[in-house]
ZAMARGU-4260 file (C-alpha; in steps of 0.2 Angstrom, whole numbers, plus 5000, padded with zeros to 4 digits):
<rodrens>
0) 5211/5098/4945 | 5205/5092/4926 | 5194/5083/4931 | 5186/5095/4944 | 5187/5110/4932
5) 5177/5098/4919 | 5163/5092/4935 | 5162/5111/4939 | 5155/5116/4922 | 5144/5100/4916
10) 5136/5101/4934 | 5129/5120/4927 | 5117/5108/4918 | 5109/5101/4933 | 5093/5089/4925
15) 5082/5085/4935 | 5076/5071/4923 | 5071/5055/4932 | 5070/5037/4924 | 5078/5040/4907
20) 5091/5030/4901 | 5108/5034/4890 | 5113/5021/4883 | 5119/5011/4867 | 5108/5005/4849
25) 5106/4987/4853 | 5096/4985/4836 | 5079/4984/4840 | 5065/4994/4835 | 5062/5006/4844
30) 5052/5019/4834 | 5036/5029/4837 | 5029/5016/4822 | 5032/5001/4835 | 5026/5006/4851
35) 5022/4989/4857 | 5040/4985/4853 | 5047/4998/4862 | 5039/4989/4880 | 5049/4971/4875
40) 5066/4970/4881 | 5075/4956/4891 | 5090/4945/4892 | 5101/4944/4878 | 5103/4924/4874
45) 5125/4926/4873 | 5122/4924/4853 | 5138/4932/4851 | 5147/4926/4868 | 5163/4916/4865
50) 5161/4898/4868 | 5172/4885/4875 | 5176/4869/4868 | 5163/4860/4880 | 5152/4875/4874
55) 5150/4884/4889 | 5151/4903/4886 | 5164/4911/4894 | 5170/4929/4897 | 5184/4936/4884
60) 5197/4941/4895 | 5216/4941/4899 | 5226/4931/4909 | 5233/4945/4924 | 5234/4950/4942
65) 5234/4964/4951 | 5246/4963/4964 | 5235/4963/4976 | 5225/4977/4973 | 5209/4986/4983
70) 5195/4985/4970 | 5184/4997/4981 | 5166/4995/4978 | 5154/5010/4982 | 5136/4999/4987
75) 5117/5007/4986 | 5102/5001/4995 | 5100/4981/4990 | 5119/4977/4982 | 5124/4978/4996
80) 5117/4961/5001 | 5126/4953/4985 | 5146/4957/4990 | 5144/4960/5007 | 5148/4943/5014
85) 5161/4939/5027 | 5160/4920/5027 | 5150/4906/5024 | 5137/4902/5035 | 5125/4889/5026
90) 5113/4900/5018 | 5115/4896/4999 | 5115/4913/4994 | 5127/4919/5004 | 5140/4907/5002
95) 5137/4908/4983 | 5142/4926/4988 | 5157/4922/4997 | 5162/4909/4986 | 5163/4922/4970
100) 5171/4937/4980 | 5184/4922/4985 | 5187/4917/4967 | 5189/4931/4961 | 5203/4938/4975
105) 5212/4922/4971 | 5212/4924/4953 | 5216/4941/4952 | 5226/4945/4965 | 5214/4958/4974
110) 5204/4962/4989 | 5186/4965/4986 | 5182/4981/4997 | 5165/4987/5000 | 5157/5004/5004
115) 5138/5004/5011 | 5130/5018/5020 | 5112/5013/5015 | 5100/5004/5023 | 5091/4986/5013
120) 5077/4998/5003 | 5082/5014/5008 | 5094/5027/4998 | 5102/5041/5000 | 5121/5044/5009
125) 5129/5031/4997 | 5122/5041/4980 | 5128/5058/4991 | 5146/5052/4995 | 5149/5046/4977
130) 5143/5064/4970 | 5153/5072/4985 | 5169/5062/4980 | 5168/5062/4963 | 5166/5080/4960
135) 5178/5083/4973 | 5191/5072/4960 | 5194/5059/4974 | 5199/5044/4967 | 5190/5035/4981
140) 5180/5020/4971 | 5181/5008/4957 | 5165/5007/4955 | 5147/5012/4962 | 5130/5001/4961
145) 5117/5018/4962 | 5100/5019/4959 | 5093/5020/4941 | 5085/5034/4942 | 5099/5044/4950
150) 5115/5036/4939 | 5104/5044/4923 | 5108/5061/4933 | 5124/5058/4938 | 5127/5053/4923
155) 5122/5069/4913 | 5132/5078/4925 | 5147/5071/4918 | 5152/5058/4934 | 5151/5042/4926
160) 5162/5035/4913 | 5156/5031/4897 | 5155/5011/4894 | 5162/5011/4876 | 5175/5023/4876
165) 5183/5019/4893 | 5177/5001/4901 | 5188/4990/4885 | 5183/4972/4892 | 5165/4974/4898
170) 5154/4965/4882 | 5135/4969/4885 | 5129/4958/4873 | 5134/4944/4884 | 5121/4934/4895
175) 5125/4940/4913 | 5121/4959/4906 | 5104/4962/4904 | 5100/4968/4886 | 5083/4976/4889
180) 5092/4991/4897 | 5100/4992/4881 | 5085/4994/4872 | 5076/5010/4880 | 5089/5021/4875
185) 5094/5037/4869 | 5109/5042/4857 | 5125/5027/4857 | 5132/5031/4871 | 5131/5020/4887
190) 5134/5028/4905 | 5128/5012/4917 | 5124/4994/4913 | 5113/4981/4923 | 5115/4960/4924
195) 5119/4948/4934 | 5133/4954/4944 | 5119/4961/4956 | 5101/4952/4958 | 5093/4967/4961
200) 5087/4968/4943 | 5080/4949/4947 | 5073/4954/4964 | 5065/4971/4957 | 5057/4963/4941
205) 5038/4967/4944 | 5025/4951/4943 | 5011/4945/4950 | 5004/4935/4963 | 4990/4923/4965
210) 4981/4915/4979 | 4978/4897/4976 | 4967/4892/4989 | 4953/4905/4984 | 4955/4899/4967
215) 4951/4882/4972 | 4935/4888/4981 | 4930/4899/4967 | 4933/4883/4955 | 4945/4894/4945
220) 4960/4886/4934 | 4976/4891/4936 | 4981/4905/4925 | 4998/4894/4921 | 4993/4887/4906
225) 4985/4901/4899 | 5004/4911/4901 | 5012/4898/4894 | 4998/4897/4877 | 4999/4915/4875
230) 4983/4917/4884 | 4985/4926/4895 | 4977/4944/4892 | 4971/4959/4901 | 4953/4950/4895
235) 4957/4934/4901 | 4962/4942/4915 | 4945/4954/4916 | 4934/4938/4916 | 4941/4931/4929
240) 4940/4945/4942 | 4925/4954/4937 | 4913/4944/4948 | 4925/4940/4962 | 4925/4956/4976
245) 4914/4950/4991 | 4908/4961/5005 | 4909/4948/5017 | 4905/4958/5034 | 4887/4962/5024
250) 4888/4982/5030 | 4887/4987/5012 | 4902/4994/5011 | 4918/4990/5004 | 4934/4989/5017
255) 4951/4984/5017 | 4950/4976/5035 | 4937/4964/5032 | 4935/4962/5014 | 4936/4952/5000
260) 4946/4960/4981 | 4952/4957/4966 | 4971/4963/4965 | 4981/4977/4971 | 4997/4984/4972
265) 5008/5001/4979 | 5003/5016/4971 | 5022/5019/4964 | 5023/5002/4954 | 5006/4993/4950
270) 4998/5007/4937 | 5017/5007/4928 | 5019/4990/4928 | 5001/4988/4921 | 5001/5003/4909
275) 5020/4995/4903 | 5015/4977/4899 | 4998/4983/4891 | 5009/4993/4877 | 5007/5010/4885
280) 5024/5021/4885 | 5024/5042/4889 | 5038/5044/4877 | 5045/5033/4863 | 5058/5035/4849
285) 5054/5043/4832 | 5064/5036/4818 | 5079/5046/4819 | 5080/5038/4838 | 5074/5055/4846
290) 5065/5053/4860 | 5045/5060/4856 | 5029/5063/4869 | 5020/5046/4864 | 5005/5047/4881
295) 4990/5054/4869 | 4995/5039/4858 | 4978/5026/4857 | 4988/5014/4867 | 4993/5023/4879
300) 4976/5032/4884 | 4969/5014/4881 | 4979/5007/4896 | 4977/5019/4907 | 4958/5018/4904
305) 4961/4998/4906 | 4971/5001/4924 | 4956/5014/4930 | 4944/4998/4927 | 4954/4987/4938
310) 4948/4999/4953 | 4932/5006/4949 | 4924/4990/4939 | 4933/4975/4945 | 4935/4974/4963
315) 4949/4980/4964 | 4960/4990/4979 | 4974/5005/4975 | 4985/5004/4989 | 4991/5022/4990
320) 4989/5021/5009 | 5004/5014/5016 | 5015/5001/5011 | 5015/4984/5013 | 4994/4985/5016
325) 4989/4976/5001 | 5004/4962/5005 | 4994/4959/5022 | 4978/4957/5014 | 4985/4944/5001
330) 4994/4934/5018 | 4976/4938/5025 | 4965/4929/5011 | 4959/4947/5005 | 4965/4946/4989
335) 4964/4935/4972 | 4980/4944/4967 | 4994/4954/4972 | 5005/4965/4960 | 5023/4964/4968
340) 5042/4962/4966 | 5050/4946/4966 | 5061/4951/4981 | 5046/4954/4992 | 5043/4935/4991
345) 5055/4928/5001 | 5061/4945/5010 | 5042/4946/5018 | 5033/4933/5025 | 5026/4927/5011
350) 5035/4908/5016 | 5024/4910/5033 | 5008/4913/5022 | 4993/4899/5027 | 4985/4898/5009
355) 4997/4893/4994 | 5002/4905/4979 | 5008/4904/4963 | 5016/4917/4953 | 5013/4925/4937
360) 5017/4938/4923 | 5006/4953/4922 | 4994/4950/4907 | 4995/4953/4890 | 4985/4969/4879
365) 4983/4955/4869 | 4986/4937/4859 | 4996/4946/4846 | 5007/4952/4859 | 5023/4940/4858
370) 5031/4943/4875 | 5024/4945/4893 | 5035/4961/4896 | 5040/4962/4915 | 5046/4980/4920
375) 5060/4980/4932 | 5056/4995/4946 | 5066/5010/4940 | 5065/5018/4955 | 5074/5005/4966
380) 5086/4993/4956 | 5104/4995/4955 | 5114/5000/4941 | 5132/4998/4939 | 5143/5015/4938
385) 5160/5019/4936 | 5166/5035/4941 | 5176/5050/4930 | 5191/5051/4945 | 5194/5031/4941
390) 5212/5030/4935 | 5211/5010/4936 | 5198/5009/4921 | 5208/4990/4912 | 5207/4983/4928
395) 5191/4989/4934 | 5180/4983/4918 | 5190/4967/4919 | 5185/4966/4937 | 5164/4970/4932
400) 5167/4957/4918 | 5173/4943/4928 | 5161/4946/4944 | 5145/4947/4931 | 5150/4933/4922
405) 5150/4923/4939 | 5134/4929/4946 | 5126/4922/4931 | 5135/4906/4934 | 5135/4903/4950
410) 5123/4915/4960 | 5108/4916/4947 | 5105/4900/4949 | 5104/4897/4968 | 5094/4912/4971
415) 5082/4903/4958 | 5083/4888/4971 | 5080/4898/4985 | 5063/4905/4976 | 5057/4889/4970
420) 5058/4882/4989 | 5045/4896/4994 | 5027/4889/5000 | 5023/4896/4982 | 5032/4883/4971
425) 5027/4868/4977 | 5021/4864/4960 | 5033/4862/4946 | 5022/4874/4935 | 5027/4888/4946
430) 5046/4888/4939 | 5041/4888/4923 | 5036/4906/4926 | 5051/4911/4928 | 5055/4911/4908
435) 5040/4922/4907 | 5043/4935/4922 | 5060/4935/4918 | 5063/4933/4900 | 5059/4948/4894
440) 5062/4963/4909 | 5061/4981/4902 | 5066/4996/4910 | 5052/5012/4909 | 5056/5027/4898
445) 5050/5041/4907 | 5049/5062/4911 | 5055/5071/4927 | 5036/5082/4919 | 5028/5067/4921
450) 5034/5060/4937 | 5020/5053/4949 | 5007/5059/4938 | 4999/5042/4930 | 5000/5035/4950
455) 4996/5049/4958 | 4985/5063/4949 | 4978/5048/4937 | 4975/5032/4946 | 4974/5035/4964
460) 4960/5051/4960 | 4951/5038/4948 | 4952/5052/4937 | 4947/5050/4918 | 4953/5067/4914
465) 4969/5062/4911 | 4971/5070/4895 | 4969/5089/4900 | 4983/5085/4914 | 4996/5078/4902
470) 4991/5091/4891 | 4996/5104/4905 | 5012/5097/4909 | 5016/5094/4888 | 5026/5112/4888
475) 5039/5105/4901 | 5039/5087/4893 | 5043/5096/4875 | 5058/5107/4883 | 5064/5092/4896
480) 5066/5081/4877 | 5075/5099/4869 | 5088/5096/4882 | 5090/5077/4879 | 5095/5080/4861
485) 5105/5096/4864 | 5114/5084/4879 | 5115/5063/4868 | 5114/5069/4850 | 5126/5086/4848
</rodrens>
């Protein structure tokens, strides 16, 4: 009944606050005076991982069993495809799957036992049973992989443990956690943590593709070498699609059935993922750590007038029709490049595709830049949760420990495989990309004010009166950020 009576009266504060995250200092800047900074994030390199003798890094935890134990796992939307895996059947990912969940029950003594009531990319009655249980005080799971953007409610609303006070053996600044989900954060407290133990932070990790076989006729290089001088800016970029759209039925007017673009990408990702890698943010932290409205920033405005180019100077095509249309045109020839998620590669069609592609970052603002800076899509990946009704906590972080450290040890790596046999790889420059796409992932701050408006209201109307409409929405944002102090800072 404590823990009821203590749900009852948080959940008075329902927020309605949509990407933000909670989370602890990881030591990087992340001031209103660094606002490029604030976009780079990534995978911490295990600098501070225990070592072996041989030097492999290896997780920090005791020697015990469970006694055979259920370690219930509550899944959401695409996690579900990383535990749930009855035996092996030859496909590599899916026996590296049963081979972890294997090793781990041996180890420990337990039965891995999972919970999923969502479909692959769509969400819902997993996130409402796990509010519905936990506010009830059942003690039905250990553990719940929910959505970003919903755990930072959750969370807020008093369901979710918090990392440092309750999970003892889960060490973030490990390699199979992600840091960059460290490093947008408000406050020292740390609510839900992302890594290896899931790919969905790989598979959602924005990037772009390229279609080789139009490069070729168009006598164009290959934008590799460029990423990998540092190249690779939103100039470099511009100069190589300015002249490219085609009308090819010669009727005078641009269409998607029959024409020739640039680039584009869903309405919900490609203007985020553009305005995040050219140094844009819509809030940022001030000194003291407080978030601050940063959109009528230079930078920000600069982006967003950059991103408006793509469509009404370059060629360019803003899918917010219906989704998966601009990933046909790409498999149809119709496009030079394609702004997607890495799971979308081998999830649809893209193997069957005719031409060959290649894969890159998005591009830089500029040289001085020092990262390509690959946000990871708020709105879909999987976060890992623990709930307040958990009375298993030792045994649960040991658990989350021990099953991250082996998807980076054993699952990573095949699901990098699996990529690299796609028809886009068949050159070895393609997996150097991955250093650059995956390197440095960043997850988006953001404002439930805000919410659709640079897609939406901005982009997909071609509207350069994007200032007065931020300006209308800045009394909401201004009372949405009140609540985060009064909520991470008192």
């Amino acid at each position: 009944m404590g823990v009821i009576k203590r749900l009852s009266g948080v959940l008075s504060l329902i927020l309605t606050l949509v990407i933000l995250f909670s989370c602890g200092e990881s030591g990087v800047d992340n001031t209103a005076g660094n606002a490029e900074q604030n976009n780079i994030s990534g995978n911490n390199n295990g600098d501070t991982a225990a070592e072996t003798d041989s030097g492999e890094i290896t997780p920090d935890l005791p020697d015990v069993t469970f006694g055979g134990a259920e370690f219930r796992i509550l899944l959401s939307g695409w996690s579900g495809v990383d535990f749930e895996s009855e035996q092996e059947t030859g496909d590599r990912i899916n026996d590296a799957i049963y081979q972890r969940n294997a090793e781990i029950e041996e180890q420990y003594d337990i039965t891995i036992k999972t919970f999923n009531l969502d479909e692959f990319d769509r969400f819902g009655p997993s996130s409402d049973s796990y509010r519905r249980n936990v506010t009830s005080g059942s003690d039905e799971y250990d553990v719940f992989f929910g959505i970003q953007q919903y755990s930072l409610v959750d969370s807020m609303n008093g369901l979710n443990v918090e990392y440092n006070e309750s999970l003892p053996y889960i060490d973030l600044s490990k390699p199979w956690w992600d840091s960059g989900i460290l490093e947008v954060c408000y406050g020292n407290k740390i609510y839900f943590a992302a890594g290896d133990i899931t790919r969905s932070t790989l598979g959602y990790t924005t990037l772009l593709l390229f279609n080789k076989n139009l490069f070729d006729e168009s006598g164009l290089e290959y934008p590799y070498q460029s990423v990998k001088d540092g190249t690779w800016t939103y100039d470099k970029f511009v100069s190589i699609i300015k002249d490219l759209a085609r009308d090819l039925n010669g009727d005078g007017v641009m269409n998607i059935r029959d024409d020739l673009y640039t680039i584009s990408g869903w309405q919900y990702e490609l203007p985020y993922n553009f305005h995040t890698t050219l140094g844009g943010n819509e809030v940022i932290k001030d000194e003291n750590g407080y978030p601050q409205i940063n959109i009528f920033s230079e930078r920000s405005l600069g982006a967003i007038d950059k991103i408006l180019d793509l469509f009404s100077e370059y060629g360019g095509f803003f899918n917010n029709r219906d989704y998966g249309v601009d990933r046909n045109m790409f498999q149809n020839r119709q496009l030079y490049f394609l702004d997607v998620r890495m799971f979308e590669i081998e999830r649809y069609g893209f193997r069957d595709m005719e031409d060959d592609f290649g894969m890159i970052p998005h591009p830089k603002l500029n040289e001085a830049a020092p990262h390509y800076t690959q946000l990871v899509n708020n709105n879909v990946v999987t976060v890992t949760t623990v709930p307040v009704t958990n009375s298993r906590l030792e045994m649960t972080s040991i658990l989350l420990e021990a099953l991250a450290y082996e998807g980076w040890k054993n699952i990573t790596p095949e699901y990098k495989e699996v990529l690299l046999q796609t028809k886009m790889t068949r050159d070895n420059e393609s997996a150097d990309m991955f250093e650059y796409i995956w390197g440095h992932r960043t997850y988006r701050y953001g404002l439930e004010a805000y919410n659709d408006v640079l897609n939406m209201r901005v982009i997909g109307r071609g509207s350069r009166d994007y200032v007065s409409i931020y300006e209308a929405l800045t009394p909401r944002a201004e009372q949405e950020i009140e609540t985060i102090k009064e909520f991470f800072f008192n």
